[in-house]
C-alpha positions as CSV (number, residue, x, y, z in Angstrom):
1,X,86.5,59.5,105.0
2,X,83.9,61.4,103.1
3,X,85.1,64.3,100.6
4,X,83.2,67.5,101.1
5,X,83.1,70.5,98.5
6,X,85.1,73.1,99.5
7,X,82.3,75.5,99.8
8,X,80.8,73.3,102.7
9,X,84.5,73.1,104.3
10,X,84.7,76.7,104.0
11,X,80.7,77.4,105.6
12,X,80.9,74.8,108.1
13,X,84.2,77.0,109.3
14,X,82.4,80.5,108.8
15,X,79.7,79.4,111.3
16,X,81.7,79.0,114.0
17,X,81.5,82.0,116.4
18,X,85.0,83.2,116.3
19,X,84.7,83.4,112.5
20,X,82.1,85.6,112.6
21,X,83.9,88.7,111.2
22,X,85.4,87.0,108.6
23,X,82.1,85.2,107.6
24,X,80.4,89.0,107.5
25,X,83.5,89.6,105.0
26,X,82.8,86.8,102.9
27,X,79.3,87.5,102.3
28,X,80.0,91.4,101.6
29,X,82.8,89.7,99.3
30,X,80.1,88.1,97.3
31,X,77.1,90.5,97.7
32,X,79.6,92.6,96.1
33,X,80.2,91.1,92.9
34,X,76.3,90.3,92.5
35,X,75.6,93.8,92.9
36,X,77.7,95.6,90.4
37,X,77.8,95.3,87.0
38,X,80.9,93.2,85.6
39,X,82.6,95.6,84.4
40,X,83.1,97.4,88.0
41,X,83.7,93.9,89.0
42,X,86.9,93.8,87.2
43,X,88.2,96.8,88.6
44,X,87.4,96.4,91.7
45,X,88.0,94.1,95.0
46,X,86.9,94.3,98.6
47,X,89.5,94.1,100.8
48,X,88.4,94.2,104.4
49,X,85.7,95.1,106.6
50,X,86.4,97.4,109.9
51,X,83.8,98.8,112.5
52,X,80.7,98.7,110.0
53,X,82.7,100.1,107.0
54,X,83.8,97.7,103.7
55,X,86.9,99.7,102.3
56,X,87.1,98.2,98.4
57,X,89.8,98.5,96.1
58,X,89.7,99.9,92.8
59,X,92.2,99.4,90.0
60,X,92.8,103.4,89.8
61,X,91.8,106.7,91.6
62,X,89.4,107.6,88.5
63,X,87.5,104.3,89.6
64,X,87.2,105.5,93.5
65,X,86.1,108.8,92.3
66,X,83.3,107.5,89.9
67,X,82.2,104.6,92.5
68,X,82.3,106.7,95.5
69,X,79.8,109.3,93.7
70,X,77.6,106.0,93.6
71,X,78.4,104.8,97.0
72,X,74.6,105.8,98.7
73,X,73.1,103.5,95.9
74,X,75.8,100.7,96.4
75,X,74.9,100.8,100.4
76,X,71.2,100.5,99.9
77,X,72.0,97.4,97.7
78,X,74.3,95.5,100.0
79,X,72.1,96.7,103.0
80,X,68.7,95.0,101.3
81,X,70.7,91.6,101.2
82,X,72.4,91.4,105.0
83,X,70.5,91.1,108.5
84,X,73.2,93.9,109.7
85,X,73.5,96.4,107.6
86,X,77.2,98.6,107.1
87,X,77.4,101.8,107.9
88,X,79.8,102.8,104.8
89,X,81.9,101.8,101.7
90,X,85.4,103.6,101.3
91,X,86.9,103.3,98.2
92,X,90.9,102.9,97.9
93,X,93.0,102.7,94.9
94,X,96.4,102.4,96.3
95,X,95.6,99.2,97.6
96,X,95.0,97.6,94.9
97,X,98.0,96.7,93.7
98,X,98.8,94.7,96.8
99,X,95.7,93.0,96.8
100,X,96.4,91.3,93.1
101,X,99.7,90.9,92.5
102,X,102.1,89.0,94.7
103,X,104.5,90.5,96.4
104,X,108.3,90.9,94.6
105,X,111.1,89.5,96.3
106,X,113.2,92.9,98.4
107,X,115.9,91.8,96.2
108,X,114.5,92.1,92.7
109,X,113.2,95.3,93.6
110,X,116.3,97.2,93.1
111,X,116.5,95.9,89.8
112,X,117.0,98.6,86.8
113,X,114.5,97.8,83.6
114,X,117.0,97.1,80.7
115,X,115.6,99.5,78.9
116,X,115.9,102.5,81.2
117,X,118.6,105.4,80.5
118,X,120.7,106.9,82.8
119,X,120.3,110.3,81.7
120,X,122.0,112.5,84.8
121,X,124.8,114.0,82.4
122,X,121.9,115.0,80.3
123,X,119.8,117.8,82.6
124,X,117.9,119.9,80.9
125,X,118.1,123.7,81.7
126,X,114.9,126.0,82.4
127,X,114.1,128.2,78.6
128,X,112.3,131.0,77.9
129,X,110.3,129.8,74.9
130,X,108.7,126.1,73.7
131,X,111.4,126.4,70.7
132,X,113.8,126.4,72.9
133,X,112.8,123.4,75.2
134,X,112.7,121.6,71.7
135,X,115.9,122.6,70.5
136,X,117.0,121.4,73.9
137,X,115.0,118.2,73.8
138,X,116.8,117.1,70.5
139,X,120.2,117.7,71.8
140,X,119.7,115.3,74.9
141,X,118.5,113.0,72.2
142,X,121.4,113.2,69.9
143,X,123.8,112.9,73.3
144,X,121.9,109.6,73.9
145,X,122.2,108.1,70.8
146,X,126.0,108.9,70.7
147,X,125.6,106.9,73.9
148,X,123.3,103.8,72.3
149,X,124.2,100.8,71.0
150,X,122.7,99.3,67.8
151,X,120.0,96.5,67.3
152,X,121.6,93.9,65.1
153,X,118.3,93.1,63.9
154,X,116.8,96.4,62.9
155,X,120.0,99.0,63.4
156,X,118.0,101.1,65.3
157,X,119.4,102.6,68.4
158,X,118.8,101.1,71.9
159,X,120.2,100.9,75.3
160,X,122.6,99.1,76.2
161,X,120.8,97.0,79.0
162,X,118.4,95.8,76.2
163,X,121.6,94.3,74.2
164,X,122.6,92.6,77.6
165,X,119.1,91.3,78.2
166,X,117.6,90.2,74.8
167,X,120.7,90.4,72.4
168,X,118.3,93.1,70.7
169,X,116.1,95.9,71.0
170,X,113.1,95.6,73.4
171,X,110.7,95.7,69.8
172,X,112.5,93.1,68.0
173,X,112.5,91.0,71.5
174,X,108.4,91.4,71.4
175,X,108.4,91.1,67.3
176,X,110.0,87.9,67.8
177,X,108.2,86.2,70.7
178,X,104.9,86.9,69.6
């Protein structure tokens, strides 16, 4: 038994005919990141090719806006390096979470963060002027910290869930696991 690369596992399966669209993929995949500068390349990921169009995946929606004023430029540049050229590049940032992170169990999902305050008892009220939303502001705030808990490494207020978690405040947590 000889040991191939994976590289020539991989092209040897991209050549077969069935593979086709997937092979096209591949190659956009890496025209892609030879094309743009790295920078774009780290905030950005093709994700699929459909009917002549590569739909890529930024990071965030400023990202699709600023590449998809450069998208003409982009299709010249992956058209000069492909025997059939695409007929567009959509840019999507809501994908690109899924496309980086693995997916979180249902079950952890309905998890609260320990740090997160219930605040429904505490709804603020429409005012007429900003002194007033402040005034307002600071009593929710004093409310809450009636509510708090105590760090018993700094004495600074936090929520409870934090105490449960950590045994401390979320910044004494980090300050000691650094």
């Amino acid at each position: 038994m000889t040991l191939n690369s994976i590289d020539k596992l991989l092209n040897s399966i991209l050549s077969q005919p069935q593979w086709e669209k997937q092979r096209r993929y591949y190659e956009l995949k890496k025209i892609w990141y030879e094309i743009v500068n790295q920078k774009i390349a780290q905030h950005t990921s093709p994700i699929y090719l459909k009917e002549e169009v590569l739909f890529i995946a930024t990071q965030s929606a400023v990202w699709a806006q600023e590449l998809s004023l450069q998208r003409r430029t982009l299709i010249i540049k992956i058209n000069r390096r492909i025997q059939n050229p695409i007929k567009d590049i959509y840019f999507v940032f809501g994908k690109w979470y899924s496309q980086n992170t693995p997916p979180i169990p249902e079950a952890e999902t309905n998890l609260s963060h320990p740090s997160l305050v219930e605040s429904t008892e505490f709804i603020a009220q429409p005012t007429e002027t900003p002194q007033e939303a402040l005034q307002q502001w600071f009593e929710i705030i004093k409310q809450r910290a009636k509510n708090n808990s105590t760090c018993p490494c700094c004495q600074s207020f936090c929520p409870e869930g934090e105490l449960n978690r950590w045994g401390m405040c979320a910044y004494c947590f980090r300050e000691n696991n650094q």
